[in-house]
C-alpha positions as CSV (number, residue, x, y, z in Angstrom):
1,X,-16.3,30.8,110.9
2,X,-16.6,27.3,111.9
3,X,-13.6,24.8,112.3
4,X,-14.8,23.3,109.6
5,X,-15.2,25.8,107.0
6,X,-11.7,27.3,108.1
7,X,-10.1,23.5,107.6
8,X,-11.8,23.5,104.1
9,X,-10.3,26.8,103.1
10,X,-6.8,25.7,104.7
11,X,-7.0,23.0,102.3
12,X,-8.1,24.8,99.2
13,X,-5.4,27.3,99.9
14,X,-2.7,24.3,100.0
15,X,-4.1,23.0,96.7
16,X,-4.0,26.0,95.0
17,X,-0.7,26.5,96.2
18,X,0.8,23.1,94.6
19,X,1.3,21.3,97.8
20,X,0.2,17.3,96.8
21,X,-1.9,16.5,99.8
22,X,-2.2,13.0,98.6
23,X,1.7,11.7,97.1
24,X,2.1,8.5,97.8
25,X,5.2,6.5,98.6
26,X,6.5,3.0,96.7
27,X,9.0,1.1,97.2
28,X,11.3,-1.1,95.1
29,X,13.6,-3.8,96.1
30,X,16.0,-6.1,94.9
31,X,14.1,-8.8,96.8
32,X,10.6,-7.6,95.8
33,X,8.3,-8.7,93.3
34,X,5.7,-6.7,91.2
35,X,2.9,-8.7,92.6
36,X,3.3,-6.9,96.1
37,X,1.6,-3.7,97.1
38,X,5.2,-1.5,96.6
39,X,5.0,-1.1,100.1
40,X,8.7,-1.0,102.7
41,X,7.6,-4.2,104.2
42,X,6.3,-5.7,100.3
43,X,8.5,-3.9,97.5
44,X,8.0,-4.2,94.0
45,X,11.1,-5.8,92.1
46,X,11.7,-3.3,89.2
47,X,10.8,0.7,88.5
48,X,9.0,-0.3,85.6
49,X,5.8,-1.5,87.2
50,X,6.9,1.1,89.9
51,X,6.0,3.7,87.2
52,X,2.6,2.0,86.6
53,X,1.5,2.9,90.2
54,X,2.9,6.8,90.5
55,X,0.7,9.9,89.7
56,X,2.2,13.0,89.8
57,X,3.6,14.3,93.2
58,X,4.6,10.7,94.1
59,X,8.1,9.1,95.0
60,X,9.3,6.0,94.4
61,X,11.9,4.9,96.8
62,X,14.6,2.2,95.5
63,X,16.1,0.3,98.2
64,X,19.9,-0.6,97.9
65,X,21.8,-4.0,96.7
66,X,22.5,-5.2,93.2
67,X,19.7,-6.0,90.7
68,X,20.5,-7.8,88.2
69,X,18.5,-6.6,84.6
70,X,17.3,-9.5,82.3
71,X,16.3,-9.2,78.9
72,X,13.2,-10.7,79.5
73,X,12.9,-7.6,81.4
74,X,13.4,-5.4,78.2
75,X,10.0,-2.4,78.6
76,X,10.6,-1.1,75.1
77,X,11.5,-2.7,71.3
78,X,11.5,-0.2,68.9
79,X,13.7,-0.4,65.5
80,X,17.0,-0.8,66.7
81,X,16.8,0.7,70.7
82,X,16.1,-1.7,73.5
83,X,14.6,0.3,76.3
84,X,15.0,-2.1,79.2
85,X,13.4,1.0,82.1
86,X,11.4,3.1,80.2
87,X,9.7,6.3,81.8
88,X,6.8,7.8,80.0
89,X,4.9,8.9,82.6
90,X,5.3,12.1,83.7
91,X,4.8,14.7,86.8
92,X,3.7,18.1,86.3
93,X,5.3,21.7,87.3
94,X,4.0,21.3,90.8
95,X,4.3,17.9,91.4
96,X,7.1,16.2,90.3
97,X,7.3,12.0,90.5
98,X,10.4,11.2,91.6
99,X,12.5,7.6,91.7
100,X,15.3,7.8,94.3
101,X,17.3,5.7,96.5
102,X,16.5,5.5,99.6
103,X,17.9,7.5,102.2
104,X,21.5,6.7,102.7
105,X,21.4,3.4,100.3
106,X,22.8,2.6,96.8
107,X,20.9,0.8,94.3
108,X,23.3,-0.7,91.6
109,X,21.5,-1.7,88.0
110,X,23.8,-4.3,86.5
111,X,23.0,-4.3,82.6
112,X,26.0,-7.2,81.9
113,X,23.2,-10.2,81.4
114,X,21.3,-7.5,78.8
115,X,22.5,-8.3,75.1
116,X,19.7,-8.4,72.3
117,X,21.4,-9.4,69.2
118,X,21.2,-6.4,66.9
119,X,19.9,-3.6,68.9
120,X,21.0,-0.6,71.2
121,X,20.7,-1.0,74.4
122,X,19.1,2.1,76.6
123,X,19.4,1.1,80.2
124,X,16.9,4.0,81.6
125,X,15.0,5.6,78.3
126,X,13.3,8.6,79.9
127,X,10.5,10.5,77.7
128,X,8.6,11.4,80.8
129,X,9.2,15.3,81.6
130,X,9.2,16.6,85.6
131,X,10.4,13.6,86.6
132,X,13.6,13.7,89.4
133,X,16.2,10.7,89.3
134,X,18.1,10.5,92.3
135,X,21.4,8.0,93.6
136,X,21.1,5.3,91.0
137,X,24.1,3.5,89.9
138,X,24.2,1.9,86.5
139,X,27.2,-0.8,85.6
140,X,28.2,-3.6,82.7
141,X,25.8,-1.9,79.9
142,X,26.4,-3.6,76.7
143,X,27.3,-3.0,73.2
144,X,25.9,-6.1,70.7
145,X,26.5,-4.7,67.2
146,X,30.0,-5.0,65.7
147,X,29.2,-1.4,63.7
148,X,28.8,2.1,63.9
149,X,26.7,2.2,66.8
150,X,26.4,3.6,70.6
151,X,24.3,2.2,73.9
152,X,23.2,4.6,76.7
153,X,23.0,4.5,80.4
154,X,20.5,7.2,80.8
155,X,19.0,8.6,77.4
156,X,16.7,11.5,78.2
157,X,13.7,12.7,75.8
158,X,11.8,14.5,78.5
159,X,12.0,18.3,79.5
160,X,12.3,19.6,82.9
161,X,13.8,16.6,84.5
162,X,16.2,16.1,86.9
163,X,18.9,13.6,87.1
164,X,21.1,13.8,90.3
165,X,23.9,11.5,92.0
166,X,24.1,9.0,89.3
167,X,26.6,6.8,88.4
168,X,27.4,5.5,84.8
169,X,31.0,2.6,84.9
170,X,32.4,0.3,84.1
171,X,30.4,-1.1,80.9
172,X,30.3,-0.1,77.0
173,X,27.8,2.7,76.7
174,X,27.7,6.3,76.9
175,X,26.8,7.7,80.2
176,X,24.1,10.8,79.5
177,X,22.9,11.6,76.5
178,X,20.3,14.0,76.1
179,X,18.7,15.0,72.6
180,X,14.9,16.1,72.6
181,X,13.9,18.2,76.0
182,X,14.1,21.5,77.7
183,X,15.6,22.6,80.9
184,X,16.7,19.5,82.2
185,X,19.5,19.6,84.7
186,X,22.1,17.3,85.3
187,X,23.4,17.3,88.9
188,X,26.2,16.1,90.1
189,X,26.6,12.8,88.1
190,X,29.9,10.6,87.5
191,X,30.5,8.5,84.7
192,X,34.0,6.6,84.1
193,X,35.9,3.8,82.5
194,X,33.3,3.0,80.4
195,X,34.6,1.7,76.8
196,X,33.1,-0.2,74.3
197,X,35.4,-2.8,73.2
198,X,32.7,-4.6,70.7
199,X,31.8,-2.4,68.0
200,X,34.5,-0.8,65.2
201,X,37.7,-1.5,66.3
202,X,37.2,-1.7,69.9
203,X,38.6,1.4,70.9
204,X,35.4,3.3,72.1
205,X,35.6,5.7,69.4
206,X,31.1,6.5,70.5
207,X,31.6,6.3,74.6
208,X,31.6,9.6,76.0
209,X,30.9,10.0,80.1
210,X,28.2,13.2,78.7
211,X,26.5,13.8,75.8
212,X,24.6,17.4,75.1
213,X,22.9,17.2,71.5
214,X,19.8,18.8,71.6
215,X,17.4,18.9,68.7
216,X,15.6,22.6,67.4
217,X,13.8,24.2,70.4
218,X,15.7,21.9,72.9
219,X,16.7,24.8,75.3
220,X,18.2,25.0,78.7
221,X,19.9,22.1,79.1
222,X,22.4,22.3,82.2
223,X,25.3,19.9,82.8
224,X,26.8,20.9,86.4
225,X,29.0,19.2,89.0
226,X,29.4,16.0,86.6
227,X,32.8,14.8,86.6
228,X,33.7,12.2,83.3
229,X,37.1,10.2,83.4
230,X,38.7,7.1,81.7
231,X,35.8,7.0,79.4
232,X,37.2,5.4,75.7
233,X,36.2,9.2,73.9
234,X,35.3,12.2,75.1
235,X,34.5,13.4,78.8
236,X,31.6,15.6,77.8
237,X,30.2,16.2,74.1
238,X,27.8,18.1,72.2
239,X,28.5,17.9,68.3
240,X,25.7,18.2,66.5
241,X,23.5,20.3,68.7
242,X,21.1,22.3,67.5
243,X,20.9,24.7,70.6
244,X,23.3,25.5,73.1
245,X,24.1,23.8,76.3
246,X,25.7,24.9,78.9
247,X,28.5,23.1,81.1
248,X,29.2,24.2,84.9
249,X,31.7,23.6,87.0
250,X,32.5,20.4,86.0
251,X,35.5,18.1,85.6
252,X,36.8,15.8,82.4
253,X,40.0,14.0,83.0
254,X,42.3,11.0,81.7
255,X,40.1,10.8,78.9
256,X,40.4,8.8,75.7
257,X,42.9,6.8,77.8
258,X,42.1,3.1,79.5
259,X,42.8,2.9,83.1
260,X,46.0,1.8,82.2
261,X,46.4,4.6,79.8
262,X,46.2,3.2,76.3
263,X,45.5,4.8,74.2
264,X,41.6,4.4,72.7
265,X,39.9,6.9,70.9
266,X,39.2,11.1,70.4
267,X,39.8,12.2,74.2
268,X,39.0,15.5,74.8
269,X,37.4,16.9,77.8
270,X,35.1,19.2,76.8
271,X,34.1,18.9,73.0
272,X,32.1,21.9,72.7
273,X,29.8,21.9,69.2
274,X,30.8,21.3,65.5
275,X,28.9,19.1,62.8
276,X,31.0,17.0,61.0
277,X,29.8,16.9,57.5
278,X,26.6,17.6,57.9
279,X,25.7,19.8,54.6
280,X,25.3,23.5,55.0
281,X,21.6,23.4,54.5
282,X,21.1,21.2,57.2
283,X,22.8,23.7,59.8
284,X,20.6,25.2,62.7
285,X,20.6,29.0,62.0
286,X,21.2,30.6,64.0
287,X,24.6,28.7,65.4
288,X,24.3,27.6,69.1
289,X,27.1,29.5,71.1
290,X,27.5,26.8,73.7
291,X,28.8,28.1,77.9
292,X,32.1,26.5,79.4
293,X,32.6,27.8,82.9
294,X,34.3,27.4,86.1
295,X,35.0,23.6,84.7
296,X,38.5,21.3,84.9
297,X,40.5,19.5,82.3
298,X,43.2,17.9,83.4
299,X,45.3,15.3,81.2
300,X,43.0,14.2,78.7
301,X,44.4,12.3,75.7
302,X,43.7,15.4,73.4
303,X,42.1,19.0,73.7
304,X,41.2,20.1,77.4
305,X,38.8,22.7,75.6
306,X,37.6,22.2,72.3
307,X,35.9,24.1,69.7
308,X,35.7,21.2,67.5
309,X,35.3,22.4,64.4
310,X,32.3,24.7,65.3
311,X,31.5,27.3,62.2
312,X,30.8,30.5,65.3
313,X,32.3,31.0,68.6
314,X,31.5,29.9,72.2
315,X,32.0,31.4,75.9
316,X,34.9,30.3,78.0
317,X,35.0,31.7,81.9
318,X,37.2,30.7,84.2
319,X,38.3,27.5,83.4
320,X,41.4,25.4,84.4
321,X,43.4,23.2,81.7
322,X,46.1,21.0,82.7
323,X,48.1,18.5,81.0
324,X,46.4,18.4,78.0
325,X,47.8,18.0,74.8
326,X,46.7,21.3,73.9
327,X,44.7,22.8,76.8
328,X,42.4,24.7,74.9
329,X,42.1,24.3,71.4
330,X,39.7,27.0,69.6
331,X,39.7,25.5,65.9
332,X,36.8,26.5,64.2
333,X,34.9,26.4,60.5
334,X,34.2,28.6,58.1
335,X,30.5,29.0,56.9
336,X,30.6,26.0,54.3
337,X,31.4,24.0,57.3
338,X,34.5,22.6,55.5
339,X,37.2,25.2,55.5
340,X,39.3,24.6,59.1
341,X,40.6,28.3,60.3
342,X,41.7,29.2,63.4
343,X,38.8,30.0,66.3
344,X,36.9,33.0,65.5
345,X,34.4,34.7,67.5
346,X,35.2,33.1,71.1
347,X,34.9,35.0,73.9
348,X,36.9,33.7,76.6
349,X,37.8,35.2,80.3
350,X,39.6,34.4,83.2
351,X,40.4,31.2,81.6
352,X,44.0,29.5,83.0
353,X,46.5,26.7,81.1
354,X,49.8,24.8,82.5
355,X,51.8,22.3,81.8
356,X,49.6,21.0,78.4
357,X,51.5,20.3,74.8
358,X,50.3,23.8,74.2
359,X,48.5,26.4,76.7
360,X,46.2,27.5,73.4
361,X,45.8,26.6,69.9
362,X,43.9,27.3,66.6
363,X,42.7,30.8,68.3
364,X,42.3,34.2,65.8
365,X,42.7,36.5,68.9
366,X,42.0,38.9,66.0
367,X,38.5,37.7,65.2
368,X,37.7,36.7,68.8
369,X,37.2,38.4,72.1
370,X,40.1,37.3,74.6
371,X,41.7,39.2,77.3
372,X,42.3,38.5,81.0
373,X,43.3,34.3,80.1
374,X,46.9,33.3,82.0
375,X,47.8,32.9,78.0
376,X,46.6,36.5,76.8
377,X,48.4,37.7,80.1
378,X,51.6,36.4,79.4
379,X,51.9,35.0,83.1
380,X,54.7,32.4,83.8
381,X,52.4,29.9,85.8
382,X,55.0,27.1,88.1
383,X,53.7,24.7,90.6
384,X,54.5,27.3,93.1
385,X,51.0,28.7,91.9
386,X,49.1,26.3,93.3
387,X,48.0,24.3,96.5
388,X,48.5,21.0,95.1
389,X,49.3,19.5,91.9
390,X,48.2,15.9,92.9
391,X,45.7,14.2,90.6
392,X,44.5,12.1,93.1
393,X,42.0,14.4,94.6
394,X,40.3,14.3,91.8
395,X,38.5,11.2,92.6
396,X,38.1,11.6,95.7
397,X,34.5,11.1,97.2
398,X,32.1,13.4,96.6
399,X,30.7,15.3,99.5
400,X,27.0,13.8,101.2
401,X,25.4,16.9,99.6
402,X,26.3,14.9,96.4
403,X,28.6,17.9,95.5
404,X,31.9,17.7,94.3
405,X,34.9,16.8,96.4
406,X,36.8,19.3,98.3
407,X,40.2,19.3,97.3
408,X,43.4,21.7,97.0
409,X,44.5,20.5,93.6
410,X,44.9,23.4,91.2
411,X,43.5,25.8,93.2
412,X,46.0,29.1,93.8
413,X,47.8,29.8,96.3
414,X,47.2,33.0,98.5
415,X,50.3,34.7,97.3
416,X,49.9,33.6,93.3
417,X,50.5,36.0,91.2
418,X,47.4,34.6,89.3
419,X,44.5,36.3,92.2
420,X,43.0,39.0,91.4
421,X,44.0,38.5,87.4
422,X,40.7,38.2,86.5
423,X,37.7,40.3,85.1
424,X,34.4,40.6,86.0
425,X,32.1,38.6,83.6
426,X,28.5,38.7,85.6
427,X,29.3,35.3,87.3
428,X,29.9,35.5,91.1
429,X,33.4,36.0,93.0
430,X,35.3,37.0,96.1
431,X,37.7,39.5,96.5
432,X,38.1,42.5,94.1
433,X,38.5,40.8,91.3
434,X,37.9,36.8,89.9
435,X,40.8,34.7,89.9
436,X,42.4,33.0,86.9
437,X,40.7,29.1,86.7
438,X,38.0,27.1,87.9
439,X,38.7,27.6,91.5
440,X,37.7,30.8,93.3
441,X,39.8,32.0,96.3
């Protein structure tokens, strides 16, 4: 076989395999301008014309500084949403297209000069599916409309995308909110003291750092390693979702508090499911059971955990409340989706409570499936049971990897009596047995 013929099948192979033996590379700057090439020396300005040049397998590399978004600059008008980035284009299984900062640089997107009279604002409206966001910071997005209504940093439509190492402060909208798409993952995101302080009565009552609400046949949607404080509502939400969604070791604290602690709006850390009033017909059958695991609630201005209302049970593994007013409040619905009763058909393990206004409320241990919880247990928990009780940790930096911080808050001393109080659920641990809480030994 000739060299030739044996580079020809080397390449064939590599295609067939996936491997993009063309992806290209573009750049955006704060200092560029969409008439350049997108190259490092001769950046475009914004990842809206970026998109125009990507094909699938591509990257788009944003360099660092501030950029400040114009309206003029608005991609998308329809009814009442302002899309000022909006990604339609999208990447395939193989070959993702991917917009991230550049190596060890932070892009920031200020939104605070963006304010169409009348509409919500989307800062980054994705519909594109297999695309990868990566170390973009979003800041001042704003709320217009003195109503009922809710702006978004990063509203995602698409399936299968990635959104990693964002951050979502300091302005009036929600941070992530997801409603049509599958299997999207969100990685290791912050969002905090966000508040709108336009609409209603200016206490934030539609600002949650997460928001999980996935329509019919939206499946396997992942929120993990996202921390939400000092947003005006909740930390993370999914009421109204249609399918279940899953949150993973993640962290929720000091919400529905300012930074100064006023009080604003609802202010739990984990509102997991309910409906409102939406009328029995309307329900998705059957009821999403949503997954709470190995996450952290620590003194928001409500529930730690919470059931919100939901007519069916969820699972709760090996989570940590703290200083809640009730650490993990169960409350559920009856069929009619009116009729409040105490939780019903939970299933919760290895899950731990100190120091809240209650350790557990509104649970039917009856009618739901709850053994091996520091509350079930009986266990005295003190201080003593832990390496640190200091808050601060909690925003410290995150590690390079993007991963959470490394901290000793809440996590149990050698000698607790809470090691080893756990039960095996299918989710991985050390020793003999899972600890009580978020934190494994």
């Amino acid at each position: 076989m000739s060299h030739t013929t044996r580079t020809g099948l080397f390449l064939a192979l590599l295609v067939a395999a996936g491997v993009n033996l063309y992806a290209a590379e573009f750049f955006v700057a704060p200092t560029g301008d969409d008439t350049n090439p997108g190259t490092l020396e001769k950046p475009f300005a914004t990842i809206q014309h970026a998109q125009v040049a990507v094909s699938p397998g591509d990257t788009v590399y944003i360099r660092g500084g501030t950029y400040m978004m114009k309206e003029n600059q608005i991609a998308r008008k329809e009814r009442i949403w302002a899309s000022v980035t909006f990604l339609d284009k999208s990447g395939t299984p193989e070959k993702r297209i991917n917009y991230w900062a550049y190596e060890k640089e932070r892009p920031v997107f200020d939104f605070s000069q963006v304010k169409p009279v009348g509409m919500r604002i989307d800062a980054f409206h994705v519909t594109g599916s297999w695309l990868h966001l990566k170390g973009l910071e979003v800041i001042g997005a704003q709320v217009t409309i003195k109503g009922h209504t809710q702006s978004i940093c990063f509203a995602n439509n698409g399936s299968h995308n990635i959104y990693e190492m964002l951050s979502m402060h300091d302005g009036q909208a929600i941070g992530i909110y997801t409603v049509r798409g599958s299997d999207n993952l969100f990685l290791n995101c912050d969002a905090y003291r966000n508040r709108d302080f336009t609409s209603e009565d200016g206490r934030g009552g539609n600002v949650d750092g997460f928001g999980g609400h996935p329509t019919k046949g939206s499946t396997g949607n992942v929120f993990r390693g996202c921390r939400a404080w000092f947003n005006s509502d909740d930390g993370f939400d999914c009421i109204n979702a249609q399918e279940s969604v899953t949150f993973d070791h993640c962290w929720a604290f000091y919400n529905g508090f300012s930074p100064t602690f006023e009080r604003l709006a609802d202010g739990n850390g984990f509102k997991a499911g309910g409906y409102g009033s939406t009328p029995v017909e309307r329900l998705p059958s059957p009821i999403p059971r949503h997954t709470v695991r190995f996450c952290l609630a620590v003194r928001n201005k409500a529930s730690g955990f919470y059931s919100n209302h939901h007519p069916g049970g969820s699972d709760w593994f090996n989570n940590t409340g703290y200083r809640n007013s009730s650490n993990f409040n169960m409350l559920c619905r009856l069929a009619d989706n009116h009729t409040d009763v105490d939780g019903y058909g939970h299933k919760l393990r290895n899950n731990l409570a100190y120091k809240g206004g209650a350790d557990v409320s509104r649970l039917d241990q009856a009618k739901s499936d709850a053994v091996n919880n520091s509350f079930t247990l009986g266990l005295k928990v003190t201080d003593a049971d832990f390496l640190s009780v200091d808050e601060a940790e909690l925003i410290a930096p995150r590690q390079t990897s993007g991963d959470l911080p490394e901290m000793k808050f809440l996590h149990l001393d050698p000698a607790s009596a809470l090691i080893d109080k756990g039960v095996d659920v299918g989710l991985p641990f050390r020793g003999a047995r899972p600890v009580l809480g978020a934190f494994d030994k």
